[in-house]
C-alpha positions in Angstrom: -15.5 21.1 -23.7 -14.6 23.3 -20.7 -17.0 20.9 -18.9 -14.9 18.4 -19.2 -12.0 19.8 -18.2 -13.3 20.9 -15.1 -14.7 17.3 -14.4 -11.0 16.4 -15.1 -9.5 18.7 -12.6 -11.8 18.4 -9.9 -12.3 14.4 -9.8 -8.3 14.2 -9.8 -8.4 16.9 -6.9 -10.5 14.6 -4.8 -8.7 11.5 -5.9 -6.1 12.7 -4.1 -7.9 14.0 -1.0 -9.4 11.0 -0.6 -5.6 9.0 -0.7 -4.4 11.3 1.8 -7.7 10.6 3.7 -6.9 6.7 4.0 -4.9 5.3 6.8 -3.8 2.4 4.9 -2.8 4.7 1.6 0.7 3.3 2.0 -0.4 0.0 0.1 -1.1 1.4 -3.1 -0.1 4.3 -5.0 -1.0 8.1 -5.2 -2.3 8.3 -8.3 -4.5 4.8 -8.3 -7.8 6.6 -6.7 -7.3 9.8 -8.2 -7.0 7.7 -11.7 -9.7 6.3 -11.3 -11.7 9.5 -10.1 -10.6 10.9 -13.3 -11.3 8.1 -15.6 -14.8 7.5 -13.9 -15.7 11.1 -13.9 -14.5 12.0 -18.0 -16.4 8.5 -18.9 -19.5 9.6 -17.4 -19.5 13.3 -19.0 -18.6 11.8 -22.5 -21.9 9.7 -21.4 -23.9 12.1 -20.7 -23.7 14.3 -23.1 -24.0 11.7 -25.6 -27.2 11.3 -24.2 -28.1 14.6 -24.8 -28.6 15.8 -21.0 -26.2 18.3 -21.2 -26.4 22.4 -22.1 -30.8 21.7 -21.5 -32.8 24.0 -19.3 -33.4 21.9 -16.4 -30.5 19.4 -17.0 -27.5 21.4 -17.2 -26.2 20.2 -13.8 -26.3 16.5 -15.0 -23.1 16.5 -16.6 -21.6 18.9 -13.9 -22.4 17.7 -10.6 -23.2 13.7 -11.6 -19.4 13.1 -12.5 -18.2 14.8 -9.6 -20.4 12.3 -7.4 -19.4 9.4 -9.5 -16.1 9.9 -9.3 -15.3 10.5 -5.6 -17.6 7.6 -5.1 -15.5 5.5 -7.1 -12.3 7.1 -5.4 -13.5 6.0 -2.5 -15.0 2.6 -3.2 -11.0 1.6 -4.7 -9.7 3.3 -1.7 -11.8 0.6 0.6 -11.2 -2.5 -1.7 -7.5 -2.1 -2.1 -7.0 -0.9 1.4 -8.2 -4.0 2.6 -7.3 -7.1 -0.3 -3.5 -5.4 0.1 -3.2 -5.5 3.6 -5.0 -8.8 4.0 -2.4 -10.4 1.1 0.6 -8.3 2.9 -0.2 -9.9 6.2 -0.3 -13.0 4.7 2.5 -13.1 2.7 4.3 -12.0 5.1 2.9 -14.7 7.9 4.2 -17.4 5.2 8.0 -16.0 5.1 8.1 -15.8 8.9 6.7 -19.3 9.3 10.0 -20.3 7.0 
């Protein structure tokens, strides 16, 4: 259980890191990549060691390091996604009122 803890801590860590990373992390909220890091990295661990790869010689990293990865992968893949749709839709939203 103290795995999972530290899977929470950690993926919400670099959730942030990577907000504070983004030059465009005015268009969504603080806690939407680090939310997701979190929620990505505990779903993966509870996955994991369902699948019985955890607290196994050999294995023992799986459910340590793999939610990390995951995680700050999908931090970072939201980070890009949003970035982009909410600046494309803000530009264009705000093209239409101008054009008014």
């Amino acid at each position: 259980m103290l795995s999972l803890i530290v899977v929470a801590m950690v993926t919400a860590a670099v959730g942030f890191v990577v907000w504070a990373n983004d030059k465009r992390h005015a268009k969504y909220g603080i806690s939407v990549p680090a939310g997701v890091a979190v929620a990505v990295g505990m779903l993966s661990w509870i996955i994991f060691m369902a699948a019985g790869l955890g607290y196994q010689p050999g294995l023992t990293w799986i459910p340590w390091i793999l939610p990390l990865l995951l995680g700050a992968a999908a931090a970072v893949a939201v980070v890009l996604y949003l970035g982009r749709r909410r600046t494309r839709h803000d530009t264009a939203r705000l093209t239409a009122i101008l054009r008014l």
